[in-house]
N, C-alpha and C positions, 0 to 999 in steps of 0.2 A: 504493500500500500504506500501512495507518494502523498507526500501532505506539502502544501503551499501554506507558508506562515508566515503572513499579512500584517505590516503597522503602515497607518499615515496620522502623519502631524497637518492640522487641517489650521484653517484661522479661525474654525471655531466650530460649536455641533450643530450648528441650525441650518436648513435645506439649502439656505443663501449661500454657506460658508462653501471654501472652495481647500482644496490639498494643495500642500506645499512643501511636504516630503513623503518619500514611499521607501520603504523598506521592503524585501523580501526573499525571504531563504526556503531551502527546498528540500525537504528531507525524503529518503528513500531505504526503506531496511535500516532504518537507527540511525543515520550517517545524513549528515550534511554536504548535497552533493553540488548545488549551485547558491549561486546571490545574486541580489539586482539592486542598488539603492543608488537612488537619484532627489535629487530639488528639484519641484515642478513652480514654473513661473504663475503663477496663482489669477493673473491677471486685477487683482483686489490691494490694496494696502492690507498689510500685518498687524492685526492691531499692538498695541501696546504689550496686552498682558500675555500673550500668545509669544512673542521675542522676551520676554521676562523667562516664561518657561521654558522654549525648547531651544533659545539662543539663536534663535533664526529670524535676520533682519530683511529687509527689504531690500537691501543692497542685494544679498548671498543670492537673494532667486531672480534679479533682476534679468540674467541671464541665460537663466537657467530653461532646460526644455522644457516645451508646452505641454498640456494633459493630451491631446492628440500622439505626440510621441513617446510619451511614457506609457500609456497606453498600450500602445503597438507595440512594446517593447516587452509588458507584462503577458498580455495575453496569452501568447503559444507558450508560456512558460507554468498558467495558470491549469492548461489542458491537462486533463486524465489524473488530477489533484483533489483531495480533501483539502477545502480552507480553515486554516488552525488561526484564530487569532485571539490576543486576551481584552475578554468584550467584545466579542467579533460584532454583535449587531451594529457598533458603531462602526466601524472599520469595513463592513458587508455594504453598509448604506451608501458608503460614500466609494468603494468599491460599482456596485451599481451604477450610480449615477454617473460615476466616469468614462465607465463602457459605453451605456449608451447614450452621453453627451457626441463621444466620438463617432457612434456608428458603429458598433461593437455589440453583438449579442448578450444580455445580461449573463452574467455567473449563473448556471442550473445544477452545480456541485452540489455534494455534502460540504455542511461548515460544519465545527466543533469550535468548541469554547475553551479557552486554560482555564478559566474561571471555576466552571463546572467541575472539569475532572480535577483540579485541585482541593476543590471541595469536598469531593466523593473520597479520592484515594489518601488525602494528609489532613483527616478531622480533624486534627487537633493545631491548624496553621490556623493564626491566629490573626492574621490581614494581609489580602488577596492584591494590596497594591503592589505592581508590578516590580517596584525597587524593594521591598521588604519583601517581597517572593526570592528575587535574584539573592537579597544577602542572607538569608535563612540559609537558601540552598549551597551558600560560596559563592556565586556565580560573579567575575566580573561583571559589573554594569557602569561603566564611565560616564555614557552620555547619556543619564534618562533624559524620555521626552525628547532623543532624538528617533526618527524612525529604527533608522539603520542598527543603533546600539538597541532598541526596542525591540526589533524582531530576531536578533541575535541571540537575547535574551528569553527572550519567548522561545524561540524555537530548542533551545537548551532543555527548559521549562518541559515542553513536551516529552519531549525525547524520554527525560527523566520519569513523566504520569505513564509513558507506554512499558517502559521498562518495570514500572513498579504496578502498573496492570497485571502484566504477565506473568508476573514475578507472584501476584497473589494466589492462593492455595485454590484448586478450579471449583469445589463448592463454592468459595463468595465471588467466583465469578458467572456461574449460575445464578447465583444469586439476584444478583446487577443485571444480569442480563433481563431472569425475570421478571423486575422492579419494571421493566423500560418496555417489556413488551408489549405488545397488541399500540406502540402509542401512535407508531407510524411519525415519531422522529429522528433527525440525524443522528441524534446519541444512543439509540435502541438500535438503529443499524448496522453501529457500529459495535454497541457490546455483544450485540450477532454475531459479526465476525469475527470477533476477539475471541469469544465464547467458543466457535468452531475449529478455530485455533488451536487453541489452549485444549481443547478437548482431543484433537488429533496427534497433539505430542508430549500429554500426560496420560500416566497409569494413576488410579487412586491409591495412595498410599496413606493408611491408616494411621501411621505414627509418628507421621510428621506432623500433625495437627490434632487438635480434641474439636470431636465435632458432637455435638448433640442436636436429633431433630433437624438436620439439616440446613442449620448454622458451622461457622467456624469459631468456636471457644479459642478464649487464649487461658482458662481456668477448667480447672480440676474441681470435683465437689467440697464444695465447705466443709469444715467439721472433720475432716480428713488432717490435721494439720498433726503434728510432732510433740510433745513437750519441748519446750527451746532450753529447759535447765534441769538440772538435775542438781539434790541436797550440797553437794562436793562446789557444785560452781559457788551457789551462792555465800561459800567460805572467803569468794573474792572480793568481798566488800569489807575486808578488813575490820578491825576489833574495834574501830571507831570512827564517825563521820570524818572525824580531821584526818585520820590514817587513811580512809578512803579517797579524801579529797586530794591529799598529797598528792597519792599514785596518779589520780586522773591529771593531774595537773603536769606531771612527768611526760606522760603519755600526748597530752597536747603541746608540749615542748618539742617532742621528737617527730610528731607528726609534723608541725609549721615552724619553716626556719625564723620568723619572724613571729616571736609569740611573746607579747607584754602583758604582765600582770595590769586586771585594771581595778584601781583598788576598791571603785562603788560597786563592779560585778562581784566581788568577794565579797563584800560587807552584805550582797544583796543573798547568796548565796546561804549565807548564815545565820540574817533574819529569817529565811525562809524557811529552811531546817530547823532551826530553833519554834517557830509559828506550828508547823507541825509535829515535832517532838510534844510541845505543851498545851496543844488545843486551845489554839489564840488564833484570835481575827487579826491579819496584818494588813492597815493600809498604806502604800510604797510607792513615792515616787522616784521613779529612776528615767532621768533625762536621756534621749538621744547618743548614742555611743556604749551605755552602759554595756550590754550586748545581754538586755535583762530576759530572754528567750533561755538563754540559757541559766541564767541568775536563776530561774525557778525550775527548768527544769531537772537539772542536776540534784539538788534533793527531793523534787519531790519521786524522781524515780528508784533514787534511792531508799527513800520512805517506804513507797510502793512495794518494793522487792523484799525490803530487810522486814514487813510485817503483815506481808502478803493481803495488804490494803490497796483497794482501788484509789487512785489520784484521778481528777478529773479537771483538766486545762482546756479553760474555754475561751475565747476569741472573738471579737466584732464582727469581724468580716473573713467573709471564705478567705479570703486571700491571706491571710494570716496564718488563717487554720494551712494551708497550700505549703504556705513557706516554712512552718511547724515539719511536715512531713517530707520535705523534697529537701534543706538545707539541714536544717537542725538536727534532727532526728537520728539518719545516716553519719552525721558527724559523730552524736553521743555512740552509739551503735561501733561507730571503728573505735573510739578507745574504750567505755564501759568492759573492767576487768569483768563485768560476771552479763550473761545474756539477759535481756530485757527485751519486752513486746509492747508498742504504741500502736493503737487503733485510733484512724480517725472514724468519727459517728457524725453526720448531718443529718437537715433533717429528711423525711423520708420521700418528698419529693425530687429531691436531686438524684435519685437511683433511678432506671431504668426498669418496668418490670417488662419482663423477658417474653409471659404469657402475651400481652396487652401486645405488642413489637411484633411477633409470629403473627397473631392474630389480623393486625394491620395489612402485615403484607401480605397475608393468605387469600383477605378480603377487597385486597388492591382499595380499603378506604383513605382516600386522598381528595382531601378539601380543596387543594391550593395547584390545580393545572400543573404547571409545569416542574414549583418548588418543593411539595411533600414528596414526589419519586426522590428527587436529590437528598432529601435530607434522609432521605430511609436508607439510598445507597450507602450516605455518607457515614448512617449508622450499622451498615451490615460490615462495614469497611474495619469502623471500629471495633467491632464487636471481637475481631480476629486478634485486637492488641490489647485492648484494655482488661487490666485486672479488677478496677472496681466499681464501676459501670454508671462514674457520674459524670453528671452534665456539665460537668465545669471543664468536663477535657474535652469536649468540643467547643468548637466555635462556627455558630448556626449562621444562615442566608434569614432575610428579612423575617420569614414566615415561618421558620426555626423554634421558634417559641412555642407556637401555638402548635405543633406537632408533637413537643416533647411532653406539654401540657397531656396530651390524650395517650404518650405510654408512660408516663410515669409511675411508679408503686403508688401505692396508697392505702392506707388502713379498710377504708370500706370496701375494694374491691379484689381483695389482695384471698384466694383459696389457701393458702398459708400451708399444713401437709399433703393435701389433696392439690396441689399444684402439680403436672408433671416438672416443670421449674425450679421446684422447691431447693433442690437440691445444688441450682447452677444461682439461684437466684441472688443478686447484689445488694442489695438492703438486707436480708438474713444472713448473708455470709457479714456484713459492716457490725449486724448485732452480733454476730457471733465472737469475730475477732475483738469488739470490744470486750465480750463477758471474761475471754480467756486474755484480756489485756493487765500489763502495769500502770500504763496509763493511757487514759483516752482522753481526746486532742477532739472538741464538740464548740459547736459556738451559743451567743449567747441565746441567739432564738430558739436554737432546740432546748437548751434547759428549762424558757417556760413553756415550750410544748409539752416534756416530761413533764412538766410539774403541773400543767393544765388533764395529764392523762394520767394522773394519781403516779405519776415515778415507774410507769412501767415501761419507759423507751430504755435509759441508760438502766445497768445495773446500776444496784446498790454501793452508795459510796457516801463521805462522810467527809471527804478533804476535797475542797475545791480552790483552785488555781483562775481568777477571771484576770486575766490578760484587758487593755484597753477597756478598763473597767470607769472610766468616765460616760460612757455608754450608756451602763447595764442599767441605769434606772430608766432613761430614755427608751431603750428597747424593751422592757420590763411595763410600761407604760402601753406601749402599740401592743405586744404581744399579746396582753392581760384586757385588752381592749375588744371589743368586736368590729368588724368592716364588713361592710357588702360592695364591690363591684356591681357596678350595672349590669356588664357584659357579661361576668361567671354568672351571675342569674339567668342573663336569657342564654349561655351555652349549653345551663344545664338542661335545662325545657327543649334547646335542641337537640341536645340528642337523646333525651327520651323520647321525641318526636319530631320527624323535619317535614318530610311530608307520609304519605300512603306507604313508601316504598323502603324509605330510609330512616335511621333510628333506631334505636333499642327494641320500645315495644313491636315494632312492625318487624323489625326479625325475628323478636321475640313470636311473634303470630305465627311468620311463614316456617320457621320449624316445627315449632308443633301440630301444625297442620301437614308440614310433612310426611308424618307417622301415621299411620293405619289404625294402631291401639288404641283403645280409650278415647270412642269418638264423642260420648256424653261431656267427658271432663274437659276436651279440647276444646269443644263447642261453646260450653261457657265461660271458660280460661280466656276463647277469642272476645267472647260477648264485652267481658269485663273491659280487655283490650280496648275495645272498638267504643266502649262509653266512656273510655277516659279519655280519647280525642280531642274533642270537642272545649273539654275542661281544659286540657294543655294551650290550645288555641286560646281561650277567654284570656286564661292568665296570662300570656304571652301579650295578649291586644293589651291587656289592664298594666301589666308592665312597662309597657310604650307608652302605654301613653303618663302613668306616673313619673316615670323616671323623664321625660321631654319635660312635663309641669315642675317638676323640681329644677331641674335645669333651667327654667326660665327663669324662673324665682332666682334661681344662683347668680344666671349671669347678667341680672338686672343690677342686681345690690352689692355686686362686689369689682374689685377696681384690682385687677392681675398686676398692672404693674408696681403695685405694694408688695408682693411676693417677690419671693428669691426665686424662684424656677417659672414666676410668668403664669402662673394657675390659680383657678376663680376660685375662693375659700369664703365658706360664711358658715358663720355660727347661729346654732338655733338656739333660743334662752324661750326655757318655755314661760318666760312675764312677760317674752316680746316676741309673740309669734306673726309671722304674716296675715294679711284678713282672708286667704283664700286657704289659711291648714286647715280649717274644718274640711272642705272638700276632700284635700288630699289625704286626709284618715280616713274618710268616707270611701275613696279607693281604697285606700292600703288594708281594710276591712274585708273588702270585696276579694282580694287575692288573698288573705289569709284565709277564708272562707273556704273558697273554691279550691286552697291548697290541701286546706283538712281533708276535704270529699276527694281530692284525686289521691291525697298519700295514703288516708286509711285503703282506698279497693286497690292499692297498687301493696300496699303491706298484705294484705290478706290473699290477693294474689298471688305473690311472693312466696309465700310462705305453705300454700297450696304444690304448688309447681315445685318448691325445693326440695320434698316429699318425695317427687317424683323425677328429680330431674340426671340423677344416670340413666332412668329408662328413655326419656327424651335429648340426651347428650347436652345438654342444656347449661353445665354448670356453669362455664365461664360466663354464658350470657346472665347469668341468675346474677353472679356475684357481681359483675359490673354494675347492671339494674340497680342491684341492691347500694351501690355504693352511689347514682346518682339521687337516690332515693333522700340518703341521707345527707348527702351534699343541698337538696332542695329544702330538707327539713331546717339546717341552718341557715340557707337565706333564707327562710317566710320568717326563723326566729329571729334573725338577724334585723333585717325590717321591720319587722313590730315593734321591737327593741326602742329601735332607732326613733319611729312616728310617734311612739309613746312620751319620751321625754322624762320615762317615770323617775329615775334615781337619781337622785340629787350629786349622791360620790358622782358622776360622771359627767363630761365635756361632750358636747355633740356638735359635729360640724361636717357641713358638705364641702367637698372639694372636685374641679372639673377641668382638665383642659384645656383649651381654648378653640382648638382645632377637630375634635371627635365628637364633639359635642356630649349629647345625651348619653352615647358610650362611653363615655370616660367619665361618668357621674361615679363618686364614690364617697359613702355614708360612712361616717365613723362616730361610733361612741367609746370614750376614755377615760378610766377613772382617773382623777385628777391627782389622787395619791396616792401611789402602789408603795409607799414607805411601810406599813403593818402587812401587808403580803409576803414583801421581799424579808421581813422580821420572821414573822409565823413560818415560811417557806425555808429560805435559807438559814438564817445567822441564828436563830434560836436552832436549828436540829443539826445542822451540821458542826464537825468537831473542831473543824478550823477553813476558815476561808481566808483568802490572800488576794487583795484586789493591787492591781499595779496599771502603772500608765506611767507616760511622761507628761499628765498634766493632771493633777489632780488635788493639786493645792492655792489657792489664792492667797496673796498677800503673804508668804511661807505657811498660810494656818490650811489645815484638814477639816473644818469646821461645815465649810458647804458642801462636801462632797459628799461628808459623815452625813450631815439633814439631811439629803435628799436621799440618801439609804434608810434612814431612822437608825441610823449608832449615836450612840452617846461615847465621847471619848473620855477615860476615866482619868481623873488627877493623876494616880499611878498608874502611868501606861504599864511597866516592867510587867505587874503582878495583876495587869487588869484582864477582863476579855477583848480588848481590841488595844492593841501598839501604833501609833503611826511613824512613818520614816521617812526623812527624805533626804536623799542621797546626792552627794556630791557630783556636780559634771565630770566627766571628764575631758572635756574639752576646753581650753584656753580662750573664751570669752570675749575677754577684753583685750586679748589680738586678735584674734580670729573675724569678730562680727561688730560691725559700726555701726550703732541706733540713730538716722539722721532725719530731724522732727525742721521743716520748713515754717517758721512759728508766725511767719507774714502771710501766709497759705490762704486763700478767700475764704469763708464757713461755706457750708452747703447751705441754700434757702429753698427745700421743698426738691423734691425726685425732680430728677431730669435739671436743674439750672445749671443757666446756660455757663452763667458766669464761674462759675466751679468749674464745669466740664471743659470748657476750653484752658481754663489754667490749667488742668491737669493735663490735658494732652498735648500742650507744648511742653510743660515739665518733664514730665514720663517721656516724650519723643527726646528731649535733650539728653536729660539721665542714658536712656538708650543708643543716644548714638557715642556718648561717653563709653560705655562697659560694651560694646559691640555687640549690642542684644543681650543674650544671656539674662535675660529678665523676666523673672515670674510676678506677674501683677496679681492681686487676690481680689476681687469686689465684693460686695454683699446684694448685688441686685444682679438683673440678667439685663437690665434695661441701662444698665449703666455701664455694662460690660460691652453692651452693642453701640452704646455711643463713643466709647473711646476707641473701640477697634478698629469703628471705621474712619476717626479723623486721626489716630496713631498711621496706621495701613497708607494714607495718601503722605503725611509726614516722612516715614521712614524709606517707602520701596526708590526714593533716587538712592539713597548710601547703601542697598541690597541687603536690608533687613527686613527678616521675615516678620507678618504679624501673624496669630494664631489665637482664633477664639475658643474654646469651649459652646458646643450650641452654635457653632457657626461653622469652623470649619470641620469637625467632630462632636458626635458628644461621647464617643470614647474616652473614657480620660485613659487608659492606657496607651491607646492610638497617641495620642494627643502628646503624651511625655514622651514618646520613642520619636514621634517626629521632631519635637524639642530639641530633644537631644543629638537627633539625627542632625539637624542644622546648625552650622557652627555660628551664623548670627540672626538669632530668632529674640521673638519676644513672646511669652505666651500669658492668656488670661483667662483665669479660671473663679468661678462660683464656687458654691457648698461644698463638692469634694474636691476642690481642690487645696481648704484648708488643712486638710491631713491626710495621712496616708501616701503621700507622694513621696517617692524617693529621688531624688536629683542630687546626685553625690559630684564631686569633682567640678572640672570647670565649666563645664555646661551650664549651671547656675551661678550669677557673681552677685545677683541685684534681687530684692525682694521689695516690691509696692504692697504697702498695705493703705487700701484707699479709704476704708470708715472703718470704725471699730465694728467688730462684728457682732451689736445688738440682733436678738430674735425682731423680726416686726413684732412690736407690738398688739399688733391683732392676729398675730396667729393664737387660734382659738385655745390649744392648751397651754400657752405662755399666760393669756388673759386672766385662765378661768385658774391657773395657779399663782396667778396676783394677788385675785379676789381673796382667797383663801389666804392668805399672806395679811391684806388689812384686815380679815376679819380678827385675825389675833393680832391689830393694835402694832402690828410690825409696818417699815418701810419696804415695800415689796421691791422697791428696785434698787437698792442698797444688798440685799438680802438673799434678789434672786437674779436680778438680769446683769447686774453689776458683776457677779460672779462667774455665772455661765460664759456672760461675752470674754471673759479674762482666760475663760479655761483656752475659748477657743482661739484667742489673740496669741497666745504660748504657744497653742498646736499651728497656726501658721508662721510664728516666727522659730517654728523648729522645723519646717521648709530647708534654712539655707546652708548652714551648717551639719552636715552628716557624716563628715570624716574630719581628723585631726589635723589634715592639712588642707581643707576649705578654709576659705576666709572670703566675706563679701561686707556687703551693704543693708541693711534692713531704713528703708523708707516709710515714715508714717504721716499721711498726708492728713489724717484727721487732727487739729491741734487742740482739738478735746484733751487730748493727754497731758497737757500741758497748763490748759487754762482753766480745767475742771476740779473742783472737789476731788471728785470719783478716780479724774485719770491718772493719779500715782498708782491705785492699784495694777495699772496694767506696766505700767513701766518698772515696779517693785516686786512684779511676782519675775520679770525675766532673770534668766542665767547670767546676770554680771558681765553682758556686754556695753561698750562702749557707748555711751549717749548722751550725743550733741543738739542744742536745736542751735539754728542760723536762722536767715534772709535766704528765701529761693535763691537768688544770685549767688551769693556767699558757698551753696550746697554744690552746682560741677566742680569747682578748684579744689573743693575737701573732698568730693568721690575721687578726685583724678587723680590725690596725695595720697589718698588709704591706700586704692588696686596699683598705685605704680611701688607702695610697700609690697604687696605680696610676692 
């Protein structure tokens, strides 16, 4: 097979725009056997931003041959070719139009995509842009955005998906192929031929691969696993924590030639051990560098082992739980003298269930035309590599979501020993490894899922480790809370019912009327079926139109650009309700109703049929049923909830979109103080917990971060139930990082003024052509992030600095920092996450903008209704509570800049609240003892230019 592999640089994607370079290489059996790249004379000017990107002026094609002869030149080269291109539709279109501009038959080939079968064959590549393709793989790429360097690239690219086609075990390539059949596209035709291939010069070989069900496993059955120690090893922990610690510490000497004691991971190391030796609460701040991942884990796995106690180390974010297991882990693992077992545990949607997956592709059910085949491929692809079957090791196509949504595990639908799965399955092999674990690595929202399912997710344990425990009340608040999505209300109604043909209960019909047997029972099993219709239909009409009436209401009375993400938020206070709630109870009545009448005949149903349903092969449909059954019982609960307004403990507020409208409507009610829960639940029954962060104290005190736990810290910490500590930087401070406060700075007067925004984007564009980008700027709005980008973006691109928005040019934020990083003079500007969690270590970052202090809006509804609650005991609720919070999180972005011992930059704070405020010492006295000036804007490049020409 010859594939032709196609780039042009055009002046732009619209029908009008015209090519202006063409690349094209030619593959034949693996091998690159010809080329062709030229500059076509465009007959158009270039625009601007089109010579920014591909380096191609108006001069270069001045000359250059017309599309008439480039043409004539591709053609006979294009003959008896598959066209390969990455994005081909764009590339196909203007392909087309070339030909028959000149008089040239249109292309009637197959085309193929790189896009695609990267997708399918390397799930776990994590962005399909053609330069981060090229350096994933090694690949030279000199000239992106030129054709020639583009299709060289690409065609590399293929070479490599056909090779690792081939290369795949011929099950999952059956597999793929069956995914594509019947579709009567390029890429079915092709896994035809691949398929006939691969079939004519493979034998099945049984023990090169674990196949079950005619899948390819890359796992063996759970529960099958070794003891990892034996009485003799665990003598390797030495006669005492410090004899132990020694040795490890030998051990990590020999292993890295460059290994420094660092004296706050040791101190941290030893509060820790000590918290758990004596069944004490520790709360521990350990700043940036401590390398406090390890500071805990190191005793408490020792703990774990020496008293054959569970330890349980929980996390904010997957990503943390990720770098827990892939860095850390494997490191303690090569030196720990005696063997040790870490499970990680999430929660149960991120596994895969295996049954739900078969089931799919058996019934070729695919919502989304062309992207469910792909992502199914993309998952049978996986399925040959992965050990633990979550979703975080992929990286999904737009409609990726909503497919993984429908195989996921899940409690309600899940046959559990009667599974034939049971056995291969990845959510009970994740419990299992954790039951037989030292410790398990879970984050914060699963512990209150356990703790919302009486403790029966994690085992039994007693010592808890919360990692980025600044968090835990915040997520402890939503978890503990209820929400309804619009959209999972009316998915679930879909697929109990879409139309006659599709649906649960309507397959549920056509099989049992399949059967012969028991024609009385099926008859009225149907009947049942066939009156619940109708009911599905009402509540679907009564939900539309609910959820559109609240929506209107929302986005009558609320003002998005007050929010930090741009989304309609309104609170409902039941003294001050709309004049039209009566109505809208009057529905919401009407679908609770109508819910009871369809869930009682669908329970009684149910439970008919389950009786009988190995004689009707029925189970997996029962159990799924069953599990939308209860998924709808929680929204009707969920909703009632909500229109009631009854409990006072709780915060009720809608929030919406801007763009989805009535689909993207979502209710929540929040108790406003999960402090006596998080008491009752945790720190009253467990023997010791240990919260840590690098921000967790204001003004040096532990005092707000204690409240909003409900600890009391005792006069005698030593001998109390809770100790707090906070540990020393390790990092040089007051060389390293320059606090520089502009004190002539204009104030802000109201979102959007003018007069602020433009002194800031001359400032910031100056600062940046100073440090040569490398600039991370922070906002607190999304509306203020869109006005400085784009008058920064016209400032900067003559000196060839990049601008990068958050929501603008990604809302990746990983994307977003590898492109950062990727461009040696960029500037990038990020919202909410980009105040923490970011890692930008070295020179890539030299400069940090903090544009406002980062106050919650005020009307976001659980900030208010936790005010309230603040005056009513006679306190200053913003001294008390916003004053604090915003401190935690002004600490978490100015530990942005500084990540290693030899950074050194700038930290900018354009708010001069910090300065002229009561309040703003706290934020300048809770920092690590960096350097802080304020000047005259003028006065501020000559002192940036004196600090970085020190480093």
């Amino acid at each position: 097979m010859k594939f032709a592999v196609l780039d042009f640089e055009t002046t732009g994607s619209q029908p009008a725009d015209e090519i202006i370079q063409v690349g094209l290489v030619i593959i034949d059996q693996f091998q690159i056997t010809d080329r062709y790249t030229s500059l076509v004379k465009p007959g158009i000017g270039i625009p601007s931003s089109i010579t920014t990107l591909t380096g191609i002026t108006d001069e270069m094609v001045a000359d250059a041959p017309t599309i008439d002869q480039v043409m004539s030149d591709m053609f006979p080269l294009l003959f008896d070719c598959v066209l390969v291109a990455h994005h081909a539709a764009f590339d196909v279109s203007f392909l087309q139009k070339g030909l028959t501009k000149t008089g040239y038959p249109p292309f009637s080939g197959r085309v193929l995509d790189t896009i695609d079968m990267l997708r399918m064959l390397f799930p776990s590549i994590s962005s399909l842009q053609l330069s981060m393709v090229a350096a994933l793989f090694g690949l030279d790429h000199e000239r992106p955005h030129q054709a020639d360097s583009d299709a060289e690239v690409t065609a590399a690219i293929w070479i490599m998906c056909l090779e690792r086609l081939i290369g795949l075990p011929l099950l999952t390539v059956q597999r793929l192929q069956h995914i594509f059949e019947n579709g009567n596209t390029d890429l079915g035709w092709f896994l035809d031929e691949i398929c006939l291939y691969k079939e004519s010069i493979t034998s099945v070989d049984m023990d090169t691969n674990k196949y079950f069900r005619q899948f390819t496993l890359n796992v063996a059955d759970w529960g099958e696993e070794e003891e990892i120690r034996t009485e003799a090893d665990e003598a390797g922990l030495g006669a005492s924590f410090k004899e132990f610690h020694q040795s490890l510490k030998t051990a990590l000497q020999e292993k890295f030639e460059i290994f420094e004691d660092r004296e706050s991971q040791e101190q941290m190391i030893w509060e820790v051990e000590k918290s758990l030796e004596q069944d004490q609460h520790l709360m521990i701040e350990a700043g940036t560098g401590t390398g406090k991942s390890l500071g805990y884990l190191i005793p408490s796995i020792y703990y774990g082992i020496k008293y054959e106690k569970k330890v349980v180390v929980s996390t904010h974010t997957i990503n943390l739980q990720e770098q827990l297991r892939d860095r850390d882990i494997p490191l303690l693992k090569a030196i720990f003298p005696v063997p040790f077992k870490a499970a990680i545990l999430k929660g149960r949607s991120h596994y895969l269930c295996l049954r739900k997956f078969e089931t799919k592709l058996t019934t070729r059910d695919y919502e989304n035309g062309k992207e469910d085949p792909i992502t199914a491929a993309q998952m049978v692809v996986w399925l040959s590599e992965t050990e633990h079957g979550d979703e975080e090791e992929l990286h999904f196509g737009n409609k990726g979501a909503q497919f993984w949504h429908s195989v996921a595990s899940d409690t309600d639908s899940c046959l559990n020993r009667m599974c034939p799965w049971y056995k291969k399955c990845f959510y009970h092999r994740a419990r299992n490894d954790a039951n037989t674990a030292d410790v398990i690595i879970t984050n914060h929202s699963l512990l209150f899922t356990d703790m919302k399912a009486e403790n029966r997710l994690l085992p039994a344990y007693k010592h808890l480790v919360i990692d980025e425990a600044h968090h835990f009340e915040e997520v402890a608040s939503k978890h503990l809370g209820i929400e309804l999505h619009a959209s999972a209300f009316y998915h679930s109604l879909l697929w109990l019912y879409k139309d006659n043909r599709s649906g649960q209960l309507p397959m549920l019909r056509f099989r049992l009327q399949k059967s012969d047997d028991h024609q009385e029972r099926v008859a009225a099993w149907s009947q049942a079926i066939d009156s619940v219709f109708p009911k599905i239909v009402k509540i679907k009409e009564d939900w539309d139109r609910l959820s559109e009436s609240l929506y209107e209401l929302l986005s009558s009375q609320s003002d998005p650009s007050q929010t930090e993400n741009s989304q309609y938020v309104l609170r409902m206070k039941p003294e001050n309700l709309p004049d039209n709630w009566r109505e809208l109870v009057i529905m919401e009545d009407n679908i609770y109703l109508n819910a009871n009448d369809m869930l009682r005949t669908l329970d009684k149903l149910l439970s008919e049929v389950k009786d009988m349903q190995d004689v009707f092969g029925v189970q997996g449909l029962v159990t799924d049923l069953n599990g939308t059954v209860k998924e709808l019982y929680n929204h009707r609960d969920a909703l009632h909830f909500f229109m009631k307004l009854a409990d006072e403990g709780y915060v009720y507020w809608m929030e919406a979109g801007t763009y989805a409208k009535a689909k993207s409507l979502q209710l929540n009610s929040v108790p406003i103080d999960v402090s006596s829960l998080l008491q009752q639940h945790f720190f009253e029954t467990k023997e010791s917990i240990i919260l840590t962060s690098a921000t967790l104290s204001v003004n040096k005190s532990f005092q707000y971060s204690a409240d909003q736990l409900g600890l009391t810290i005792p006069e005698d910490e030593e001998n109390g139930k809770l100790k707090t500590v906070q540990l020393p930087s390790p990092f040089n401070y007051r060389e390293q990082a320059l606090v520089v406060i502009p004190r002539d700075f204009p104030m802000i007067k109201g979102a959007g003024d003018p007069v602020f925004i433009n002194a800031l984007i001359q400032s910031l564009s100056d600062v940046a052509r100073v440090t040569k980008g490398r600039m991370l700027i922070l906002c607190t709005s999304n509306r203020m992030l869109k006005q400085i980008h784009a008058g920064m973006k016209d400032v900067l691109k003559p000196y060839g600095i990049t601008v990068l928005g958050q929501g603008i040019d990604s809302s990746n934020r990983s994307k977003l920092t590898r492109m950062f990083q990727d461009n040696a003079m960029c500037v990038l500007l990020g919202t909410s996450s980009f105040w923490e969690g970011v890692d930008i270590p070295g020179d890539a970052l030299s400069c940090l903008a903090i544009i406002r202090l980062p106050f919650q809006p005020p009307n976001n509804p659980l900030v208010e209704a936790k005010c309230e609650n603040i005056k009513k005991r006679n306190e200053n609720p913003f001294m008390k509570f916003s004053v604090p919070q915003a401190v935690i999180r002004f600490k978490q972005g100015f530990g942005r800049l500084v990540r290693r011992a030899s950074d050194k930059g700038i930290v900018i704070i354009y708010d001069t609240r910090v300065i002229d405020t009561y309040y703003g010492k706290h934020f300048l006295y809770s920092l690590p003892g960096p350097k802080i000036e304020h000047m005259t804007t003028e006065q501020m490049l000559p002192r940036i230019e004196q600090w970085m020409g020190e480093a």
